[in-house]
N, CA, C and O atoms as a Maestro MAE file, in Angstrom:
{
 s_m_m2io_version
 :::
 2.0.0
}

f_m_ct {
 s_m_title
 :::
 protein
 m_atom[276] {
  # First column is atom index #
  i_m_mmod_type
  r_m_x_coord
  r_m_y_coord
  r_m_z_coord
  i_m_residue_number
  s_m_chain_name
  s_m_pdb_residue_name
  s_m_pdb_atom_name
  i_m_atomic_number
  :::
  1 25 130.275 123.314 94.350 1 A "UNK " " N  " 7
  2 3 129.022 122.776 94.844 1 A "UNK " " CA " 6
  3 2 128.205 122.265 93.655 1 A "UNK " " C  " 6
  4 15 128.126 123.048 92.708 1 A "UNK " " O  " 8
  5 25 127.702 121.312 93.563 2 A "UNK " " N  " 7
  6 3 127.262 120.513 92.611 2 A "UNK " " CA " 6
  7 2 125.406 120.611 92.839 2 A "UNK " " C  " 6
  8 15 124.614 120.320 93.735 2 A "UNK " " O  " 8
  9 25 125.331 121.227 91.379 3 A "UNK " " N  " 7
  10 3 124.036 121.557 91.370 3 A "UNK " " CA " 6
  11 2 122.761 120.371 90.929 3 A "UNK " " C  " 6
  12 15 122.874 119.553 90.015 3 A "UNK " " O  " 8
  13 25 121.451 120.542 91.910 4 A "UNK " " N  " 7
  14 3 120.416 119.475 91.977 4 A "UNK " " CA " 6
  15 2 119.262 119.664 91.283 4 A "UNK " " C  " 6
  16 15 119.073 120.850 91.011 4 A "UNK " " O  " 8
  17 25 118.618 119.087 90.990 5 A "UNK " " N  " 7
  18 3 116.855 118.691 90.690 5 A "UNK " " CA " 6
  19 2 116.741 118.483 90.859 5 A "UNK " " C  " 6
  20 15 117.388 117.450 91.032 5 A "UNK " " O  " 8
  21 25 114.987 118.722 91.694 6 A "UNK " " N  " 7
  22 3 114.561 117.309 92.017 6 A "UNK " " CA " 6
  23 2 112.956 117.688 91.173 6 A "UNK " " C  " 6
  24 15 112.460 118.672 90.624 6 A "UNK " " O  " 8
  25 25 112.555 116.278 91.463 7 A "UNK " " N  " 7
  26 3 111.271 116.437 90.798 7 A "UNK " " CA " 6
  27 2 109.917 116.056 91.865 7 A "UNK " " C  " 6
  28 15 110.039 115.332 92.853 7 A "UNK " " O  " 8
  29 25 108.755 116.640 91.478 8 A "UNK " " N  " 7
  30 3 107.892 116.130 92.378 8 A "UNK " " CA " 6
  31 2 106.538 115.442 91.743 8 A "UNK " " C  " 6
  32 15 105.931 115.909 90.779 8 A "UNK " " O  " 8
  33 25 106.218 114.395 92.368 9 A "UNK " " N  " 7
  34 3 105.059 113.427 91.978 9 A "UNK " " CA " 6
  35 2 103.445 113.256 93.115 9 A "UNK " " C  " 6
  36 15 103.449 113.048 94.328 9 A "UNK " " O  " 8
  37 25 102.980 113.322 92.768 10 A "UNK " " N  " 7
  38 3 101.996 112.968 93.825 10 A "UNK " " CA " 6
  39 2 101.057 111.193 93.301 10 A "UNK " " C  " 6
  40 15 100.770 110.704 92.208 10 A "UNK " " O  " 8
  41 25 100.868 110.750 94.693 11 A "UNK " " N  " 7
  42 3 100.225 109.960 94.442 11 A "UNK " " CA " 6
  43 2 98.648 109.844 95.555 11 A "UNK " " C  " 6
  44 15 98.000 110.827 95.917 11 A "UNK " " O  " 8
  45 25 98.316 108.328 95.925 12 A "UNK " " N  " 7
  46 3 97.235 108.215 96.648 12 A "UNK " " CA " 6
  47 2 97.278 107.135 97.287 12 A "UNK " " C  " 6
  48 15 97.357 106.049 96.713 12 A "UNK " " O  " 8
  49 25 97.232 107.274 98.627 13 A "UNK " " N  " 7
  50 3 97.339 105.606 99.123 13 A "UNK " " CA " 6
  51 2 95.995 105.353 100.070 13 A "UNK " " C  " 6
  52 15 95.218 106.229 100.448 13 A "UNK " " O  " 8
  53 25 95.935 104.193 100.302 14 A "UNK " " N  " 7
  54 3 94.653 104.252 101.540 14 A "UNK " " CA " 6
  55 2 94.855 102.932 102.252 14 A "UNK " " C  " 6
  56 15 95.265 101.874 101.774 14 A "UNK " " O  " 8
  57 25 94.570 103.143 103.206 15 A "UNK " " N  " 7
  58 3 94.794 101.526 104.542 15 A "UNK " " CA " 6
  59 2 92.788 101.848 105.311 15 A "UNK " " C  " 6
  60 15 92.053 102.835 105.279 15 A "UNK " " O  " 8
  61 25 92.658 100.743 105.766 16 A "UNK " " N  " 7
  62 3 91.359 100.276 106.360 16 A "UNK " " CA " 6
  63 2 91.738 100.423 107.822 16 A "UNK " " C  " 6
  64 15 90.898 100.129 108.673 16 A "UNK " " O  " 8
  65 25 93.069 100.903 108.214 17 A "UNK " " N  " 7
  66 3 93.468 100.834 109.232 17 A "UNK " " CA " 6
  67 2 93.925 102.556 109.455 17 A "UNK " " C  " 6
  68 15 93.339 102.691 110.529 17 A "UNK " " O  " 8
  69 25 94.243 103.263 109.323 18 A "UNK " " N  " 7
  70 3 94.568 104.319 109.769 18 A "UNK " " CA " 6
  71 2 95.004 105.718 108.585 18 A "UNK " " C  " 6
  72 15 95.428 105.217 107.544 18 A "UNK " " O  " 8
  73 25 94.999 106.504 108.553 19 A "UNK " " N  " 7
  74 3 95.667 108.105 108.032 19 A "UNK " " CA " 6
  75 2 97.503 107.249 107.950 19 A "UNK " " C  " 6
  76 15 98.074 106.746 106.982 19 A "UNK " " O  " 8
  77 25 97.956 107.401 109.379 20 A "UNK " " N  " 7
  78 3 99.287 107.089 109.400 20 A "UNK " " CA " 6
  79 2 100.214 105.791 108.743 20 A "UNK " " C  " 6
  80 15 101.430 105.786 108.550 20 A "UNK " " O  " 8
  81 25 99.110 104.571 108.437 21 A "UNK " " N  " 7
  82 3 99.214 103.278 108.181 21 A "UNK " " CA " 6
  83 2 98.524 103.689 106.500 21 A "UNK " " C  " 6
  84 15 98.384 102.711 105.766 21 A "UNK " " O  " 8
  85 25 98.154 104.930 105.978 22 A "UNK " " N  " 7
  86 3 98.269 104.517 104.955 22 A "UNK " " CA " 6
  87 2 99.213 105.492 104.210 22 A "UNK " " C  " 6
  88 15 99.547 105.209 103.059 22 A "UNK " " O  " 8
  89 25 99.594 106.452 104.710 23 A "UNK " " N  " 7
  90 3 101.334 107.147 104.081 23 A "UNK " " CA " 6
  91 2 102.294 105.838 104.696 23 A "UNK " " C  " 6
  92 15 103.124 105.280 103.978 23 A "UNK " " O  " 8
  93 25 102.217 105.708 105.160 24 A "UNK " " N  " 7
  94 3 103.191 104.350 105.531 24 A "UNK " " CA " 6
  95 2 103.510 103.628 104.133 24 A "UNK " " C  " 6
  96 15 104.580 103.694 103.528 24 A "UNK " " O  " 8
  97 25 102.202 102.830 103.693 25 A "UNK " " N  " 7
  98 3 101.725 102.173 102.520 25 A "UNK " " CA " 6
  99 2 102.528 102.899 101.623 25 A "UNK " " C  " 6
  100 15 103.659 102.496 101.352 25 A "UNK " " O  " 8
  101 25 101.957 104.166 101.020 26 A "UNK " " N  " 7
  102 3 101.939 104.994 100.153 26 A "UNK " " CA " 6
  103 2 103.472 105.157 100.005 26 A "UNK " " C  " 6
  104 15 103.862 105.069 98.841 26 A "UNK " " O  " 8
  105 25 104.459 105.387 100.982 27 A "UNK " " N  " 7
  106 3 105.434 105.476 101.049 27 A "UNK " " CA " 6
  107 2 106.427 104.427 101.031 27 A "UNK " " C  " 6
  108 15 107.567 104.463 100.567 27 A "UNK " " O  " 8
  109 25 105.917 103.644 101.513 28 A "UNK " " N  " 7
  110 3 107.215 102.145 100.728 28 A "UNK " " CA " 6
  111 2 106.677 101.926 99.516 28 A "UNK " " C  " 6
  112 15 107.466 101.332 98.780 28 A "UNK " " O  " 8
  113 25 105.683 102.163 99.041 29 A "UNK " " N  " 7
  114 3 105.122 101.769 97.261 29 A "UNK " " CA " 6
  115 2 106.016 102.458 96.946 29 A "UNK " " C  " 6
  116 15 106.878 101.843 96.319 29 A "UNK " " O  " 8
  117 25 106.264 103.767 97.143 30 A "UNK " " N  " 7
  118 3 107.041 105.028 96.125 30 A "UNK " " CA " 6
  119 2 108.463 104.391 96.257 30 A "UNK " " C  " 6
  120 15 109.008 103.808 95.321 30 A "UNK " " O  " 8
  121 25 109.192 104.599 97.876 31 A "UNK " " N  " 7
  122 3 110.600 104.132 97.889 31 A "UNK " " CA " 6
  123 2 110.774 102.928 97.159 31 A "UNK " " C  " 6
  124 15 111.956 102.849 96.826 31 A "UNK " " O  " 8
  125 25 110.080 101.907 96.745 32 A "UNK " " N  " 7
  126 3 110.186 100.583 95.756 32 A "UNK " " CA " 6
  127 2 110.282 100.894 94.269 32 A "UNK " " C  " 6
  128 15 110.694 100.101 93.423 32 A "UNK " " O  " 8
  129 25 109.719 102.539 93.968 33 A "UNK " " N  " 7
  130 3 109.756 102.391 92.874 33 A "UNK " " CA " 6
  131 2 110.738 103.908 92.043 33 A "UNK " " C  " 6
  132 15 111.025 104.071 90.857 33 A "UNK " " O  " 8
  133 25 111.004 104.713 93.148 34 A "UNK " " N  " 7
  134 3 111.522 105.793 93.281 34 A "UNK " " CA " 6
  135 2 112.587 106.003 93.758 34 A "UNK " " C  " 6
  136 15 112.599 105.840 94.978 34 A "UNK " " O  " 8
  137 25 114.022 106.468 93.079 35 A "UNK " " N  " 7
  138 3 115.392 106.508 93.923 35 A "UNK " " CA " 6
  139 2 115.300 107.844 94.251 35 A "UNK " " C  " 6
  140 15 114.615 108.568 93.528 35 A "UNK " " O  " 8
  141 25 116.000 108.405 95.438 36 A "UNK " " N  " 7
  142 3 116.634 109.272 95.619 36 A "UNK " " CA " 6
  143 2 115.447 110.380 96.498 36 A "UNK " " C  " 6
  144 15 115.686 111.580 96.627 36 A "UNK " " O  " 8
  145 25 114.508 109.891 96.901 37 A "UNK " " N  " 7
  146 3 113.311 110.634 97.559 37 A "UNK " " CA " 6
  147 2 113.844 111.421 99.173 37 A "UNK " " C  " 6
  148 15 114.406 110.719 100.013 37 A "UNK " " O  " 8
  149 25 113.580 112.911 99.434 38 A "UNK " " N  " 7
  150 3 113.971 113.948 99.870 38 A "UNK " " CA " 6
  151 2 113.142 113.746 100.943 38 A "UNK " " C  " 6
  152 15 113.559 113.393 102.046 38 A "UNK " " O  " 8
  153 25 111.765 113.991 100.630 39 A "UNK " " N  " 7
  154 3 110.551 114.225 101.108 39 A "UNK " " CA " 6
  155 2 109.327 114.116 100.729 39 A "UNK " " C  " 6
  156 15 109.047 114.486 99.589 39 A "UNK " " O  " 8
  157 25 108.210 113.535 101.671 40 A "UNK " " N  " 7
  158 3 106.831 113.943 101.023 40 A "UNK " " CA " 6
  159 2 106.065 115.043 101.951 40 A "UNK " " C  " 6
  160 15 106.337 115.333 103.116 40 A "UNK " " O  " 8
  161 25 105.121 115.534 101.193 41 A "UNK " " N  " 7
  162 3 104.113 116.382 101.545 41 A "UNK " " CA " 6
  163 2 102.868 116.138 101.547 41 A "UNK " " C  " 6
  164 15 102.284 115.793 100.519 41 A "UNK " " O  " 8
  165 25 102.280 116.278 102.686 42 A "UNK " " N  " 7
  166 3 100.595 115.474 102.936 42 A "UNK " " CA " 6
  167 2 99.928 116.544 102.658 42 A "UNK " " C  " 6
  168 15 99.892 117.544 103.375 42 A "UNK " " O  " 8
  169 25 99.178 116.352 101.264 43 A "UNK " " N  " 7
  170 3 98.042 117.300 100.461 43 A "UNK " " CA " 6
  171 2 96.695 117.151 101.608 43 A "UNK " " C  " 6
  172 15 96.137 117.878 102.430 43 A "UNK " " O  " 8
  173 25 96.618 116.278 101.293 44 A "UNK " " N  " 7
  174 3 94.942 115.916 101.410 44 A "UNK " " CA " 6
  175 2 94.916 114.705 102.593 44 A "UNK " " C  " 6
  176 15 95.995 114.158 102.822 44 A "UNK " " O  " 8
  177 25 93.876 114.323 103.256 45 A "UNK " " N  " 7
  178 3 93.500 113.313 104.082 45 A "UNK " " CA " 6
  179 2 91.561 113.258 103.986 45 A "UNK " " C  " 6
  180 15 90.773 114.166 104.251 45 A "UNK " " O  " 8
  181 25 91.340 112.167 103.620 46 A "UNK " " N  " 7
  182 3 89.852 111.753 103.556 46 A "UNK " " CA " 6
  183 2 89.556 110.526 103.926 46 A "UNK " " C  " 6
  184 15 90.425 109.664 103.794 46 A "UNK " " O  " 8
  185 25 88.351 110.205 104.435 47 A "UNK " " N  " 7
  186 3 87.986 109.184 104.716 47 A "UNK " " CA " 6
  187 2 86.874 108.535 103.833 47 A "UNK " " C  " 6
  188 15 86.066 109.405 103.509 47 A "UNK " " O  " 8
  189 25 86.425 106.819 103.134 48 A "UNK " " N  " 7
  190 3 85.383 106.449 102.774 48 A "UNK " " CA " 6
  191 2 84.741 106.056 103.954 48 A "UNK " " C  " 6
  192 15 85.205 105.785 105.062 48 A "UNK " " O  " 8
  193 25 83.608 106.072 103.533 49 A "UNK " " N  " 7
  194 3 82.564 105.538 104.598 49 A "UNK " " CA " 6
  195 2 81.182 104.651 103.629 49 A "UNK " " C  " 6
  196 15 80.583 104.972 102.602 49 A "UNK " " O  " 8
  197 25 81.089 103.557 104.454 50 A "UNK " " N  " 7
  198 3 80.372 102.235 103.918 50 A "UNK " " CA " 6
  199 2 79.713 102.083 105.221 50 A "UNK " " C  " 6
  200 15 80.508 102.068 106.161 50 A "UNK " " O  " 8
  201 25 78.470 101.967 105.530 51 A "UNK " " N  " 7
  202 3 77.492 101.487 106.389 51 A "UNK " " CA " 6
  203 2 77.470 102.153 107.638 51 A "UNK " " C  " 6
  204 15 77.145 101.419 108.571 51 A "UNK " " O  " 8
  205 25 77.793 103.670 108.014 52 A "UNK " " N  " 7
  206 3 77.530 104.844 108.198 52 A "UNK " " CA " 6
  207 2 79.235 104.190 109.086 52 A "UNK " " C  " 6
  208 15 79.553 104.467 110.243 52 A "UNK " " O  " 8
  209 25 79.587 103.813 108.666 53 A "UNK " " N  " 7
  210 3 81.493 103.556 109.441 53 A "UNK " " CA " 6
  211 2 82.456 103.664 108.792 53 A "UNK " " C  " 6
  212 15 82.356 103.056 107.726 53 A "UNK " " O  " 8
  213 25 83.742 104.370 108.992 54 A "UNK " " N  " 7
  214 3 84.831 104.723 108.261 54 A "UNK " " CA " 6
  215 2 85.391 103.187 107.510 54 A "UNK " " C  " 6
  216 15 85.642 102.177 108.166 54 A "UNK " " O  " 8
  217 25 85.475 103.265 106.437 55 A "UNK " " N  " 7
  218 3 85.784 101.865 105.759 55 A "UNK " " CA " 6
  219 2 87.507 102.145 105.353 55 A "UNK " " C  " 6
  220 15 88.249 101.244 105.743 55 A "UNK " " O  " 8
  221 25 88.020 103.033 104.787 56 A "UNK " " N  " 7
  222 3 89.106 103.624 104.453 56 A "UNK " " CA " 6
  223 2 89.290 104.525 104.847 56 A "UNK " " C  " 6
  224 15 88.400 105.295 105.206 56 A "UNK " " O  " 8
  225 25 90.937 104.836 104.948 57 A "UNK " " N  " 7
  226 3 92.050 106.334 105.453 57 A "UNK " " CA " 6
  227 2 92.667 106.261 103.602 57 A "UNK " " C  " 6
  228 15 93.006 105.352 102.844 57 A "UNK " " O  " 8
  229 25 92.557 107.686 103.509 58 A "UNK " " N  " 7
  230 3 93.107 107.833 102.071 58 A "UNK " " CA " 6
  231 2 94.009 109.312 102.132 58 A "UNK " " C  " 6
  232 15 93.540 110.423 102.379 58 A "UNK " " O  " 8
  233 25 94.816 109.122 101.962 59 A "UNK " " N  " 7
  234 3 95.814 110.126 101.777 59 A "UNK " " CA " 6
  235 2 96.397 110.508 100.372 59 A "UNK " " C  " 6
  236 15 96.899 109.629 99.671 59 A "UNK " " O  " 8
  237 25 96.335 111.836 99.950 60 A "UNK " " N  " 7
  238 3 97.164 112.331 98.779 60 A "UNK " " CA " 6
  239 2 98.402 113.026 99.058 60 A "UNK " " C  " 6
  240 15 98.097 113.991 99.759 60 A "UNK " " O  " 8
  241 25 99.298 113.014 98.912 61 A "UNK " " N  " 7
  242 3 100.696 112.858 99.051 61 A "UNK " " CA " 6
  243 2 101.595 113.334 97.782 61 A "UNK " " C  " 6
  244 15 101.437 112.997 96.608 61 A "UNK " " O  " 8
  245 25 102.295 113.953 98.166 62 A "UNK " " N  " 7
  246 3 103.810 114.708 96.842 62 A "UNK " " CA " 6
  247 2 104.946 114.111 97.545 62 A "UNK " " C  " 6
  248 15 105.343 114.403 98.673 62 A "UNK " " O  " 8
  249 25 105.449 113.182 96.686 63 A "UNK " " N  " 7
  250 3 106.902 112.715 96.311 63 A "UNK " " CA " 6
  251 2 107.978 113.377 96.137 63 A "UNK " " C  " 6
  252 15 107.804 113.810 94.998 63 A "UNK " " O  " 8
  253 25 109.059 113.789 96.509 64 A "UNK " " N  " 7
  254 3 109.846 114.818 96.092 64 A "UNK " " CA " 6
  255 2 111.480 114.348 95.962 64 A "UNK " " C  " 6
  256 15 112.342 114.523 96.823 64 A "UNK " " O  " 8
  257 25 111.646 113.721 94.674 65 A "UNK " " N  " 7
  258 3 113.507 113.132 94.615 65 A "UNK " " CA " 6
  259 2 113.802 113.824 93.865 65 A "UNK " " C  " 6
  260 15 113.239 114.777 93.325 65 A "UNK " " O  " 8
  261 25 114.918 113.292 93.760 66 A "UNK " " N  " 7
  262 3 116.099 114.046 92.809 66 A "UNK " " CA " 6
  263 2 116.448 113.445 91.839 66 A "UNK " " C  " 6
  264 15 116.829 112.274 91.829 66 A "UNK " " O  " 8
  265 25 116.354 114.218 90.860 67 A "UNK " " N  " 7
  266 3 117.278 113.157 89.260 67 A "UNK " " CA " 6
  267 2 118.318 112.880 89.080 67 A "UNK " " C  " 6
  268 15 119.217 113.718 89.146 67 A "UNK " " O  " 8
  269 25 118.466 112.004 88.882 68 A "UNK " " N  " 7
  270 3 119.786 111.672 88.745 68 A "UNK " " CA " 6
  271 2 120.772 111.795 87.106 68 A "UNK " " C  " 6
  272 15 120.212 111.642 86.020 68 A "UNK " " O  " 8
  273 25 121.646 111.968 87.185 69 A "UNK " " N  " 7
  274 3 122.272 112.348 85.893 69 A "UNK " " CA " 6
  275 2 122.904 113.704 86.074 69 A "UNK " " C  " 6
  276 15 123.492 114.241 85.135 69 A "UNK " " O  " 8
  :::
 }
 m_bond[275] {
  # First column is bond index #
  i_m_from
  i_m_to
  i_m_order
  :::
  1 1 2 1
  2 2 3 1
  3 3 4 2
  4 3 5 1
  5 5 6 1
  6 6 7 1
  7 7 8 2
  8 7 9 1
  9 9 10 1
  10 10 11 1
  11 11 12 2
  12 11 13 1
  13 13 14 1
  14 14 15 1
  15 15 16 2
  16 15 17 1
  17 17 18 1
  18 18 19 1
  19 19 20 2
  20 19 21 1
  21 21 22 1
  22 22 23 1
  23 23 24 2
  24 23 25 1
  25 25 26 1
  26 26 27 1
  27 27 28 2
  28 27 29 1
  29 29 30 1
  30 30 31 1
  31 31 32 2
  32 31 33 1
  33 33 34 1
  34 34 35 1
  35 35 36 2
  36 35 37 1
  37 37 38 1
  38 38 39 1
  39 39 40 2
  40 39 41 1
  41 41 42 1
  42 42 43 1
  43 43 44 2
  44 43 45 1
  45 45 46 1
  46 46 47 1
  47 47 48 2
  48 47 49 1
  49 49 50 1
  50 50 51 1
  51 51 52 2
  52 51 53 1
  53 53 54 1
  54 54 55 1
  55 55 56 2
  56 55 57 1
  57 57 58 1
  58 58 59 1
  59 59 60 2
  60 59 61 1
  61 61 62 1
  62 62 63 1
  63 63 64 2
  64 63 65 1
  65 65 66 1
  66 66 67 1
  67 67 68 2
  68 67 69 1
  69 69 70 1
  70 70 71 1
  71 71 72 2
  72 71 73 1
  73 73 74 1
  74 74 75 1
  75 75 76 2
  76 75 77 1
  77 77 78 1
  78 78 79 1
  79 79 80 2
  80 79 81 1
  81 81 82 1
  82 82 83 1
  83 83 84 2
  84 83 85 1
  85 85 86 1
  86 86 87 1
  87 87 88 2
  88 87 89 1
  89 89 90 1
  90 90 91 1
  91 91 92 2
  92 91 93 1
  93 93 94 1
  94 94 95 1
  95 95 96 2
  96 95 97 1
  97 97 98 1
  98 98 99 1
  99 99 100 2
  100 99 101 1
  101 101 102 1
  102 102 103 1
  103 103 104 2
  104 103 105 1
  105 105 106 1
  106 106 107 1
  107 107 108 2
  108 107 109 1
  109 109 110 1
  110 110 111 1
  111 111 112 2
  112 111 113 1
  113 113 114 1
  114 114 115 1
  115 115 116 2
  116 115 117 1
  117 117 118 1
  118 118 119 1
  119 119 120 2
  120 119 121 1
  121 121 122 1
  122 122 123 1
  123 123 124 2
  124 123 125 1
  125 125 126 1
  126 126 127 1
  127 127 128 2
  128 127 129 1
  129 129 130 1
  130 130 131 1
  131 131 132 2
  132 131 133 1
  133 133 134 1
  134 134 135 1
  135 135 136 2
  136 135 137 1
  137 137 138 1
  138 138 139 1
  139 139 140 2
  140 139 141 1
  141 141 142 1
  142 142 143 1
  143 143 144 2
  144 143 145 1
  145 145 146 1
  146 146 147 1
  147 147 148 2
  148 147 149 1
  149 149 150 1
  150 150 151 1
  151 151 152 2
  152 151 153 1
  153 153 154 1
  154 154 155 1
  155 155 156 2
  156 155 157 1
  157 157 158 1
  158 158 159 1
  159 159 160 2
  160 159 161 1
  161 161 162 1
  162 162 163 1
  163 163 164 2
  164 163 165 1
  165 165 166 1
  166 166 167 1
  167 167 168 2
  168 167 169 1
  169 169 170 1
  170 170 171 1
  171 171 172 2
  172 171 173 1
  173 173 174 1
  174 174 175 1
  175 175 176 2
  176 175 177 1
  177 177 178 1
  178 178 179 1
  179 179 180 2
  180 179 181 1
  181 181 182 1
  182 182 183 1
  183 183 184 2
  184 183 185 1
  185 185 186 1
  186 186 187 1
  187 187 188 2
  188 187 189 1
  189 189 190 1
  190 190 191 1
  191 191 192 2
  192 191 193 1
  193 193 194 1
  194 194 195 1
  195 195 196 2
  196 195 197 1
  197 197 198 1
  198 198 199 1
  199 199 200 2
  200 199 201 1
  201 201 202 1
  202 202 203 1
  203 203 204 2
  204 203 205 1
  205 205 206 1
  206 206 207 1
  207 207 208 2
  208 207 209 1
  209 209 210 1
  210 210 211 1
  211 211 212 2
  212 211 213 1
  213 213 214 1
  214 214 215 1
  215 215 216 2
  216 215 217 1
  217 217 218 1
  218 218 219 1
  219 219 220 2
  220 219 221 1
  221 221 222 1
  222 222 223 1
  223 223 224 2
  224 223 225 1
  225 225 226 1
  226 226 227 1
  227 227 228 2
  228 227 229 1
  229 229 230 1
  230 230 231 1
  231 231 232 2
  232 231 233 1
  233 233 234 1
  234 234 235 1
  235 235 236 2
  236 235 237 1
  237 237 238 1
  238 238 239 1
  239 239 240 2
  240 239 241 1
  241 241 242 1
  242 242 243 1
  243 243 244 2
  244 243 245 1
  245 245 246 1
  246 246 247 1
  247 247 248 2
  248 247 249 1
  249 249 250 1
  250 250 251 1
  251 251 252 2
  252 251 253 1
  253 253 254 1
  254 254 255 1
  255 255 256 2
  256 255 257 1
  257 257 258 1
  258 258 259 1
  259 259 260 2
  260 259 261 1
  261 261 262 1
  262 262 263 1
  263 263 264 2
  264 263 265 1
  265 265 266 1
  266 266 267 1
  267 267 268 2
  268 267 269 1
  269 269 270 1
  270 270 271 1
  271 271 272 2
  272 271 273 1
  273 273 274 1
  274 274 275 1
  275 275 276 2
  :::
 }
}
């Protein structure tokens, strides 16, 4: 059985459109720039607000692939 690592990253994404539409985001940014990704984990969820109305969905998020080598 061939032994693994993986490593974990967090990042931050945000859409004007939704929580779900912005791990969406957040998550093809990473798969574009990240091989071998397992899973993420949703830290955090917040909203901005501009003119007493939700302006942004912002999500913090952990990356979790494997190294390769």
């Amino acid at each position: 059985m061939a032994t693994q690592v993986a490593r974990v990253t967090q990042a931050i994404a945000e859409s004007p459109i939704s929580f779900d539409d912005a791990l969406k985001v957040g998550f093809a940014r990473a798969a574009a720039t990240l091989r071998g990704i397992t899973g993420l984990r949703i830290l955090e969820q917040r909203v901005a607000v501009k003119d007493n109305k939700i302006a942004t969905y912002r999500v913090r998020f952990e990356v979790i692939f494997l190294l390769e080598g």
